[in-house]
Every structure is written in C-alpha cells, then in structure tokens.
C-alpha positions as CSV (number, residue, x, y, z in Angstrom):
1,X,-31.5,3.9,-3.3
2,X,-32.7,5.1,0.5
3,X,-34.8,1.4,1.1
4,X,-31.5,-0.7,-0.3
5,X,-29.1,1.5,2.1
6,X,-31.4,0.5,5.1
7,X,-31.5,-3.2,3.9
8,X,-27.8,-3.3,3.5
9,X,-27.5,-1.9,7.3
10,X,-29.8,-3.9,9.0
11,X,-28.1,-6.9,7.3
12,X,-24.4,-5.8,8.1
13,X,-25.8,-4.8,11.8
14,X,-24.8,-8.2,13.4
15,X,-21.2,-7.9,12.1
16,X,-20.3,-5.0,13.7
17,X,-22.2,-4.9,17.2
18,X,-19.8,-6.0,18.8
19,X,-17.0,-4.7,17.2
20,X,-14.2,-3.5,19.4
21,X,-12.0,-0.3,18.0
22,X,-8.8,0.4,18.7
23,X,-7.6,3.5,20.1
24,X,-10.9,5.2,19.0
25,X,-11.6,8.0,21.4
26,X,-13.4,7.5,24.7
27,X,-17.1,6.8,24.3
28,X,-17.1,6.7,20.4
29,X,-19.1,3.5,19.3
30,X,-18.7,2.2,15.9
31,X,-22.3,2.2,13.9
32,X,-24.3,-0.1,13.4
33,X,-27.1,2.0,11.6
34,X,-25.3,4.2,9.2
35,X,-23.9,4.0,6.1
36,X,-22.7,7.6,5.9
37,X,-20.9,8.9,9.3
38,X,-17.9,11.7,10.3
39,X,-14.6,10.0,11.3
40,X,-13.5,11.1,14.4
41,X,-10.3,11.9,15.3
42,X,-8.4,9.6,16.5
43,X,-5.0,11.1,18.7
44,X,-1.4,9.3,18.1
45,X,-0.8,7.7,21.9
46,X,1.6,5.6,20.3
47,X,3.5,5.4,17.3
48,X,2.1,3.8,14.3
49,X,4.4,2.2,11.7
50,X,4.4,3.9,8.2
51,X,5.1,2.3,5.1
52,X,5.2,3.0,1.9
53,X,6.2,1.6,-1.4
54,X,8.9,2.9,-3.2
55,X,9.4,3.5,-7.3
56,X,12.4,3.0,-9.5
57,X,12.4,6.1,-11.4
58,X,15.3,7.2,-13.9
59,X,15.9,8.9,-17.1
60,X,16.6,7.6,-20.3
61,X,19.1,10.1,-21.1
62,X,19.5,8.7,-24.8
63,X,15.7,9.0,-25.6
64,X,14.8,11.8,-23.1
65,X,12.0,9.8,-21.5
66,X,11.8,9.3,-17.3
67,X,11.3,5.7,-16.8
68,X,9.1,4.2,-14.2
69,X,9.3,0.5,-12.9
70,X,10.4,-0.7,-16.2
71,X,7.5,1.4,-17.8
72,X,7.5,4.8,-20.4
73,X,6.5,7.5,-18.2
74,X,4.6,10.6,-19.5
75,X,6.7,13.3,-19.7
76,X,3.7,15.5,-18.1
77,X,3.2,14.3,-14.6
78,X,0.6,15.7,-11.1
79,X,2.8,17.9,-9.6
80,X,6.2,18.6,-10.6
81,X,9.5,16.7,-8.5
82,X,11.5,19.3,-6.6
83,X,13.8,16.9,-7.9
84,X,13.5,17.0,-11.4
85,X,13.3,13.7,-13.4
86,X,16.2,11.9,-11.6
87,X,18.2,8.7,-12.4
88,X,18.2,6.0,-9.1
89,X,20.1,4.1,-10.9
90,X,23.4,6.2,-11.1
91,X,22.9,9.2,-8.6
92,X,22.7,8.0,-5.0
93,X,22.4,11.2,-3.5
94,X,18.7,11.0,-5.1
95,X,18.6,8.1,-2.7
96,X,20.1,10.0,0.4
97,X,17.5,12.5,-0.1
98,X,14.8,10.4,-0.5
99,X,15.9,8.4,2.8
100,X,16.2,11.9,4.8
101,X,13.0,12.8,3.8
102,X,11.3,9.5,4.2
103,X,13.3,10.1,8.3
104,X,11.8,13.9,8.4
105,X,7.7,12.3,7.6
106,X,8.3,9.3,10.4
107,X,8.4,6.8,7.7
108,X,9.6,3.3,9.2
109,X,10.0,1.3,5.9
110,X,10.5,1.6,2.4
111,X,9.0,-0.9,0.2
112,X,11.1,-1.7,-2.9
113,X,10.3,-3.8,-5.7
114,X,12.7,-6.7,-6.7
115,X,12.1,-9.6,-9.8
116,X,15.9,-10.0,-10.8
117,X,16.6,-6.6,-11.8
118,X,20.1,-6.0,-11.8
119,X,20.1,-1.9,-10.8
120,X,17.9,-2.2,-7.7
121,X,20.8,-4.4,-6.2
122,X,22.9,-1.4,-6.4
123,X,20.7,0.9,-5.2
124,X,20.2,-1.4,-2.1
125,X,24.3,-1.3,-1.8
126,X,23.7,2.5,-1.3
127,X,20.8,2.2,0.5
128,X,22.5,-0.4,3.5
129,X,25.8,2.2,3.2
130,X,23.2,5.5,3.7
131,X,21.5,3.6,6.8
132,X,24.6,2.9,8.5
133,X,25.3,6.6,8.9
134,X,22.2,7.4,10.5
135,X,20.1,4.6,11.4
136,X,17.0,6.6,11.9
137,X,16.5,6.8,8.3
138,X,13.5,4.4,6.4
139,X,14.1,0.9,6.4
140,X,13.7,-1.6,3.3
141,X,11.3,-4.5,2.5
142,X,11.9,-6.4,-0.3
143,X,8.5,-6.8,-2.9
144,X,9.3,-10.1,-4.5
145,X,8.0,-10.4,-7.7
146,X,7.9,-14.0,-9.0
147,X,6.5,-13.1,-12.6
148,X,10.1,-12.5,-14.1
149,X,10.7,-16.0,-13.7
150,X,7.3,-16.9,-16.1
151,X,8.0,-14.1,-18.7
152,X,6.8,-15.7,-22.5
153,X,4.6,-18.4,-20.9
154,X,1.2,-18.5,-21.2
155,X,0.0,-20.4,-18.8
156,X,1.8,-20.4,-15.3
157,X,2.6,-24.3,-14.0
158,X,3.7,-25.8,-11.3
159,X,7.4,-27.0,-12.6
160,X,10.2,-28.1,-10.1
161,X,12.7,-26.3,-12.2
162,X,11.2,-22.2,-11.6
163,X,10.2,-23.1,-8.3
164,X,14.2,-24.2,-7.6
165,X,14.8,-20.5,-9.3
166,X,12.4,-18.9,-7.4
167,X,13.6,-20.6,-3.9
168,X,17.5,-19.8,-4.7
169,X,15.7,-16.2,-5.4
170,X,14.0,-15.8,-2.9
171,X,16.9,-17.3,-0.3
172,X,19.4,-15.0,-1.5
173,X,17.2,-12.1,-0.7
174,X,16.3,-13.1,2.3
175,X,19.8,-14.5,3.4
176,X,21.5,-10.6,2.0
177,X,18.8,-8.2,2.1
178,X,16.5,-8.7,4.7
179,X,18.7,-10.7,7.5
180,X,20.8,-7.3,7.4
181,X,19.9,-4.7,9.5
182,X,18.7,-1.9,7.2
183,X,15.9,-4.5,6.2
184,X,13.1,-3.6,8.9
185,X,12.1,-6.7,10.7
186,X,9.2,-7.3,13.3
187,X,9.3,-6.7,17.0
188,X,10.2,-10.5,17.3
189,X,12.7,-10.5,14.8
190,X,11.0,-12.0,11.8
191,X,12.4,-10.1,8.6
192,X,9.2,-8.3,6.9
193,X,8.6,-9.1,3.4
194,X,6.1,-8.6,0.3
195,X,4.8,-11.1,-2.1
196,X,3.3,-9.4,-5.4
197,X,2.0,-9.6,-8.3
198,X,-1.0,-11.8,-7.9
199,X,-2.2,-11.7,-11.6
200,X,1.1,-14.1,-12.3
201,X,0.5,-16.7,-8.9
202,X,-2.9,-16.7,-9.4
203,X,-2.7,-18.6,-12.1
204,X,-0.1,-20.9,-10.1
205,X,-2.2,-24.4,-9.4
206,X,-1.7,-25.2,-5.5
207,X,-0.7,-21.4,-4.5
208,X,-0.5,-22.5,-1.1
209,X,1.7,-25.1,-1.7
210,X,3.9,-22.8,-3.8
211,X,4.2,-20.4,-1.0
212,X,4.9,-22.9,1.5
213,X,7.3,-24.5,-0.8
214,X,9.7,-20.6,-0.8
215,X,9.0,-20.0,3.6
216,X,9.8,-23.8,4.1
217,X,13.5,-23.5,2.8
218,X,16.3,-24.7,5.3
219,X,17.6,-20.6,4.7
220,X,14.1,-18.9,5.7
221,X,12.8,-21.6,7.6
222,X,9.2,-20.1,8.0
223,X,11.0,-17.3,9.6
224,X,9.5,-14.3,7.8
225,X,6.5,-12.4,8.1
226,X,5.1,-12.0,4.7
227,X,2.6,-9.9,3.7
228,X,0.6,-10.1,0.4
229,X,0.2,-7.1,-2.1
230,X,-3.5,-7.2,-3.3
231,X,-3.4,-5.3,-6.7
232,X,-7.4,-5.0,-6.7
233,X,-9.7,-2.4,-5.5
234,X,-11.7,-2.6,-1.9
235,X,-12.8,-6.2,-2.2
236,X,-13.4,-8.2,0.4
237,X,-11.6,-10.9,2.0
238,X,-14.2,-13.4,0.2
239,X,-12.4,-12.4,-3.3
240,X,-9.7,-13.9,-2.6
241,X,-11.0,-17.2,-0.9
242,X,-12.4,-16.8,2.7
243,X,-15.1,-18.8,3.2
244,X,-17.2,-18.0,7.0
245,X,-18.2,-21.3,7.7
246,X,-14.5,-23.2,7.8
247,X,-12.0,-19.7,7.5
248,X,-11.1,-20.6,3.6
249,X,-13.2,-21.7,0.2
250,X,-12.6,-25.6,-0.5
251,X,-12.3,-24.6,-4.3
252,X,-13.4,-22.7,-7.3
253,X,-16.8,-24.4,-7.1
254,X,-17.7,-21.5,-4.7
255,X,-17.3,-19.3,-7.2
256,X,-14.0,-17.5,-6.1
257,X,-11.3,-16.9,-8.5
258,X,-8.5,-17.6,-6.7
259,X,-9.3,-20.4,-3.9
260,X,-7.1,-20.3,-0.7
261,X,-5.0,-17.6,-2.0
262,X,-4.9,-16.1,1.4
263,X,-4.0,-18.9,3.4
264,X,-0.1,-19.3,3.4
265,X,0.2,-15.3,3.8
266,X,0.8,-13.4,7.2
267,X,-1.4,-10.2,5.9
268,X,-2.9,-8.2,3.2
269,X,-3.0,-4.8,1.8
270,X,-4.6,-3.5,-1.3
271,X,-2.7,-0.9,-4.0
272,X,-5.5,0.1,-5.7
273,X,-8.2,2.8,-4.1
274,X,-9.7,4.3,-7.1
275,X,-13.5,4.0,-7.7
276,X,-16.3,5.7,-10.5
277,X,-19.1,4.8,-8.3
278,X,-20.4,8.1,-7.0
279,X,-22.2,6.1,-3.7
280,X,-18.6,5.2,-2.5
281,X,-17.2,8.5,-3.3
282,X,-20.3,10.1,-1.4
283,X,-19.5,8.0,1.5
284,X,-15.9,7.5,1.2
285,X,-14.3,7.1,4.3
286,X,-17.3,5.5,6.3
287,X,-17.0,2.8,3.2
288,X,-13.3,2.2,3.8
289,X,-14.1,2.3,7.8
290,X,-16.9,-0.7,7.1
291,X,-14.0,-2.2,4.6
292,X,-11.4,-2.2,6.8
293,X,-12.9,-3.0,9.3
294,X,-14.7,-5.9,8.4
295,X,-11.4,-7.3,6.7
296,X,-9.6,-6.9,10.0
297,X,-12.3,-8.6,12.2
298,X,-12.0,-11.8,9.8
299,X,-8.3,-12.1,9.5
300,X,-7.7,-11.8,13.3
301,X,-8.9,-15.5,14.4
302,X,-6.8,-16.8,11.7
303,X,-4.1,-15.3,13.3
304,X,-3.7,-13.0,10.3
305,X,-3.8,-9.0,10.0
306,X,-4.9,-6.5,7.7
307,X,-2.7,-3.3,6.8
308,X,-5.3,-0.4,5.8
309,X,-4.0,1.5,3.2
310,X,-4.0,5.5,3.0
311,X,-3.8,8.1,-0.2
312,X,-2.2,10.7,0.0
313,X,-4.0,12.4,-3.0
314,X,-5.3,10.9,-6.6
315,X,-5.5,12.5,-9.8
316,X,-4.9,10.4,-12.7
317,X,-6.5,12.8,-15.7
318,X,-3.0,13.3,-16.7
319,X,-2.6,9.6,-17.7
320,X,-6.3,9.2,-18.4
321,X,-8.1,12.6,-19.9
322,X,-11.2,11.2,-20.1
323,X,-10.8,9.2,-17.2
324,X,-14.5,8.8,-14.8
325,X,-12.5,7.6,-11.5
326,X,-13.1,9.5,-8.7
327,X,-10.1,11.5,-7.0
328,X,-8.9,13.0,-3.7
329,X,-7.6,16.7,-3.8
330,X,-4.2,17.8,-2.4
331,X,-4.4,20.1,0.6
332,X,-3.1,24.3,1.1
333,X,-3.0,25.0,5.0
334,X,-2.1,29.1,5.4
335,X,-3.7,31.5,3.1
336,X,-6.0,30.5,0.6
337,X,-6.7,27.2,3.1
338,X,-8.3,24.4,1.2
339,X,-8.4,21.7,-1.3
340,X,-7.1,21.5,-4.9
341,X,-5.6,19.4,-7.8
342,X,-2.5,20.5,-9.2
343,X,-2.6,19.4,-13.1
344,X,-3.0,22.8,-14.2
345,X,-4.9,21.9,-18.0
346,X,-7.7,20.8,-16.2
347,X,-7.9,22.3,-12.4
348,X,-9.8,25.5,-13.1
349,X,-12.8,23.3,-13.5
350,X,-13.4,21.8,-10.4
351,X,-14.8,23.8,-7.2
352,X,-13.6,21.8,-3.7
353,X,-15.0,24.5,-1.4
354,X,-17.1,21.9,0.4
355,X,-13.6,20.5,1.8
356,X,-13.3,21.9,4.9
357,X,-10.3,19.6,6.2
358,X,-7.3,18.1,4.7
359,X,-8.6,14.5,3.1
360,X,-5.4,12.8,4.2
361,X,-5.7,13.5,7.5
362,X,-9.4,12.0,7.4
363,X,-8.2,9.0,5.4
364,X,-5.6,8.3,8.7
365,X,-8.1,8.2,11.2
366,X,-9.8,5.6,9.1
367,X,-6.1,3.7,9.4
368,X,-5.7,4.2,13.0
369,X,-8.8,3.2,14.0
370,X,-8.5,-0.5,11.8
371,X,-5.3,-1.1,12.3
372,X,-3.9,-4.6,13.4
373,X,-1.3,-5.5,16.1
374,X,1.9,-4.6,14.3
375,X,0.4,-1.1,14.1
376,X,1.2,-1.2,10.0
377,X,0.0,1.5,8.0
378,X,0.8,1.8,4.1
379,X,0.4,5.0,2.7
380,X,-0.1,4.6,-1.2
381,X,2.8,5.7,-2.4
382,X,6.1,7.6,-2.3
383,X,6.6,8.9,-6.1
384,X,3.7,8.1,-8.3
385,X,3.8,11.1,-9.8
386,X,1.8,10.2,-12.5
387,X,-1.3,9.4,-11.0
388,X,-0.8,12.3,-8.2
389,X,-0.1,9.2,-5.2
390,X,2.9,10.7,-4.1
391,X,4.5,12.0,-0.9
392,X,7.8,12.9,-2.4
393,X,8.0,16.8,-2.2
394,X,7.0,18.9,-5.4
395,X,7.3,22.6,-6.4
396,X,3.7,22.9,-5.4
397,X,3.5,20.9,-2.0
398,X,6.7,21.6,-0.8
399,X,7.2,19.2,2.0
400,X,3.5,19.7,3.2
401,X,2.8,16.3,3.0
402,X,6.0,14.8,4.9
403,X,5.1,17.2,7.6
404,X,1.1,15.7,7.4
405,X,2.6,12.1,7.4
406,X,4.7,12.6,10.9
407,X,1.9,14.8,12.8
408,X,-1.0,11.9,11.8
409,X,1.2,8.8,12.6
410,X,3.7,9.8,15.4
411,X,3.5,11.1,19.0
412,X,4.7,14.9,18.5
C-alpha cells in the first residue's frame, strides 16, 4: 500500500505544482508529496456564501408517519428535532423558524426542491411573505426536478411534447420564483438555480441540447446561472464527461457514462460524501482537499466553477444497522469537549477520543481553501435527520451547529 501511495503522488505531482490557493494562509504551499497532511486554518477575510438544501418534511397525521420528500420516514431518526416532527405543509411558523435560524448561522440561500408539487408552491407564498419582513433572512433557489415529467416511462426520449412541459415549467419558475427578490441571484443579477436528478437526464439523448433547449427560452434567455446537483460520491470531473485533451469526451466510446453532461451547466456540486474505504476515511480531508481541488482547477478555463460541499455530521446506522459507510461525529465544546454520535442504541460502542477538534470545522477549511469565484459553499444539509446531515437544531445540539456555521463562514 506505502509503494502505490508514492506512485500515485509522484504521478498527481505535475497537477498541483503550480496550484494557486485561495485565501490559504501566508506561506502555506499546497503538497505536492503527500497524500495525508493537516488542514490549516484558513481565517474568514470575507464572507463566504452558505448554502444549503432544504427538506419537505410533514406528518401524516392519518397514519402517524413524518414524511420526507415524498418518502416514509423512520419514525426513529439521529438526533431528535427541537421541533418535533412538524408539518411544512400547513404550519408556516415551522417555516419562520427555520428562516430565522437559517439568518442566526449566516446562511445566504436555501435550496428547495420543486418537480410540480403542488404544497411547496405554498410554502414559497410564505416563504416570499416571511422575507419581506426581514430581508436578512435565507434566500430560495429553486432545484428543478425534471423526472416528474417522465414518471411510468422506461426509457427517457427526446419528445417535443415534455420538453414544451418542461420549458412552460421551468419559465414559470423562473419568471415567479426566482425573478422575485426572495430568490437569491448572483452579484450580476443572474437568478441562481439547480438542475437535479441526473439518474432521469442521463438517460436524456443530446443532454446538452436539452439544457440548452430550457436556458434558451425567450422568458430565461440564457439569463440564469445554473448549477448541477451531482447525486454521486467524490468522482471526478472525468465521470461525467471531461476529456483533458479538448475540455469534454466526444462520446460514450471513451468509456464515460454520461458524455458532455457537464457542458451546458454553469457549476457542480456533489450530495453524496459517504465512503466504506478505510484509506479515504484515514485521509479524509487531504482526499477532499486533492478532490476539490483538482475539480476546481479543471472547471475554471471552461469558465465553469465548482461548489465544495461540507457535512455537518453523518450517521446513517439508524437507516442502515448493518451499514459499513464510514461517518463523521457531532461535536460537544464545554465540559466533556469532544466528539460523539447521538443514536443512542448504538453510541456506547464507538471511542472518538483521537478527535481533538470539531470535524466540521476541518471539513470548512477544506471549502474555503477550494472555493470558486462566487465564494459558494453547500453545507450538506439542513434537516436530514435520518442520516444525521442536519444543521436544524436538536435536543442534543442545541443550536451548536448554527453558531459553528456563522463563526467558519462569516467575518465575526
């Protein structure tokens, strides 16, 4: 294992030589010789701008089950919502607290997920009613989902009559969502969205054509920044069609499964963090620093960016009991200082006492030293509770972690 580390460094030296970092501290090189390294700190001189994706939750009050994104939810959950199990749907004051909280971490925008379901354009109603009274509170983009549109089909095609849906869709939002100002919009003006679900559009022939076919409308007019949700773990930009030689693959023949899927997109961030290989767990955060970094360094003379992406915590034994996937303790500052998992069936078992700092804060300074010129960061996500993602305050927590979130991404 020691000889194929040393191979895989000497190889990967000529990519990063030259590598510039961004507001890395004064003198700190980025290695060239190292697989496994410390992360330095890296100071806020400016703001960066937080996002984070945003759940539908509510509770089936018929069936007593919480319900998540259109999905059963386990009635045992990481961490327990100082909330309860609440209903978006019907309470917006669930919704005003979310928004103040999201305003007490620093948080710019929230990411919400929309694919023609009815109850999240209420909850946008309160949501553009709650940011007029205090405009300091989280922003929205819009995660347009085209797979609603394909539901029952087994094999996604190219037809002129969905892609008429999908552009009247994807107009409307952009015409009544994100032209508004509650929808957070780029320095230039250019309304922010989110394309997901790549499982459905990869299977779309011509994906560039498709996505040129929704920016191009006389409504959007290729004015829209759009970045593209990656539902895969740390690949590389290669995965999903970059070829060195001419900035894209020329087709499957290369091997990739999903040829110029990046090309019509503005930038990219992946969902998915987890890992059960113990060498990336080992050296966690210099992997995601290599990552990120070499992601960034490719997008950036095709005029493209890459968001890193930050976890709060992961714990998904709940879900999965027998589950191998590596995951990333919470953190106590105070008495009794240092790491821990909250799902109490199983936490006695695990001793963290080699943690000797809060993994979030670690897993920023990866961010903030790879971040791209918007100054983007996602942090992964607001109210997973089920797999332990969350920032939302529990019982446990508190509101530990919006307090972490402000103090590693704003100027205090």
């Amino acid at each position: 294992m020691k000889k194929l580390i040393i191979i895989l460094n000497i190889l990967a030296a000529p990519i990063f030589l030259f590598v510039a970092c961004e507001d890395r501290p004064d003198g700190y090189e980025f290695p060239v010789d190292e697989y496994v390294y410390e992360i330095p700190d890296v100071p806020v001189t400016e703001d960066y701008v937080v996002g984070v994706p945003y759940e539908t939750k509510y509770r089936d009050t018929t069936y007593h089950i919480w319900w998540d994104a259109g999905k059963k939810a386990h009635q045992l959950y990481t961490g327990k919502p100082t909330l309860g199990e609440y209903d978006l749907r019907e309470d917006a004051d669930v919704l005003r607290q979310h928004l103040d909280w999201g305003k007490e971490a620093g948080i710019d925008f929230f990411i919400l997920g929309w694919g023609g379901r009815g109850f999240n354009d209420t909850i946008l109603m309160n949501w553009e009613k709650l940011y007029a009274q205090d405009n300091a509170r989280p922003k929205v983009v819009i995660r347009f989902d085209p797979g609603y549109r394909f539901k029952g089909k087994d094999t996604l095609q190219y037809m002129l009559p969905t892609m008429d849906s999908l552009r009247f869709d994807f107009d409307s939002v952009y015409a009544h969502i994100m032209m508004h100002d509650f929808a957070y919009k780029k320095k230039d003006g250019k309304p922010v969205m989110v394309f997901g679900n790549f499982t459905n559009t990869g299977q779309i022939p011509r994906v560039n054509d498709f996505i040129t076919f929704l920016k191009s409308s006389p409504t959007v007019n290729n004015n829209i920044w759009l970045m593209a949700e990656l539902g895969s773990t740390w690949a590389s930009p290669e995965q999903w069609g970059f070829n060195q030689t001419n900035g894209y693959s020329a087709g499957p023949q290369y091997g990739y499964v999903r040829p110029d899927s990046i090309k019509p997109f503005d930038a990219f961030y992946i969902t998915n963090t987890t890992h059960s290989s113990y060498d990336r767990y080992y050296s966690q955060y210099s992997y995601l620093d290599y990552n990120y970094r070499y992601w960034q360094e490719r997008m950036r003379p095709l005029g493209k960016e890459y968001i890193p992406t930050v976890v709060p915590s992961f714990d998904n034994r709940i879900d999965e009991p027998t589950s191998d996937v590596f995951f990333i303790p919470r953190w106590k500052e105070g008495a009794g200082q240092g790491a821990y998992i909250i799902s109490d069936t199983i936490g006695g078992q695990y001793n963290f006492s080699n943690f000797t700092e809060n993994p979030y804060k670690t897993w920023a300074n990866v961010a903030k030293r790879n971040v791209g010129e918007s100054r983007i960061i996602m942090v992964y996500n607001w109210n997973d509770f089920r797999l332990g993602r969350n920032l939302e305050p529990t019982v446990e927590c508190g509101t530990d972690y919006l307090r972490y979130t402000r103090e590693f991404f704003k100027k205090q």
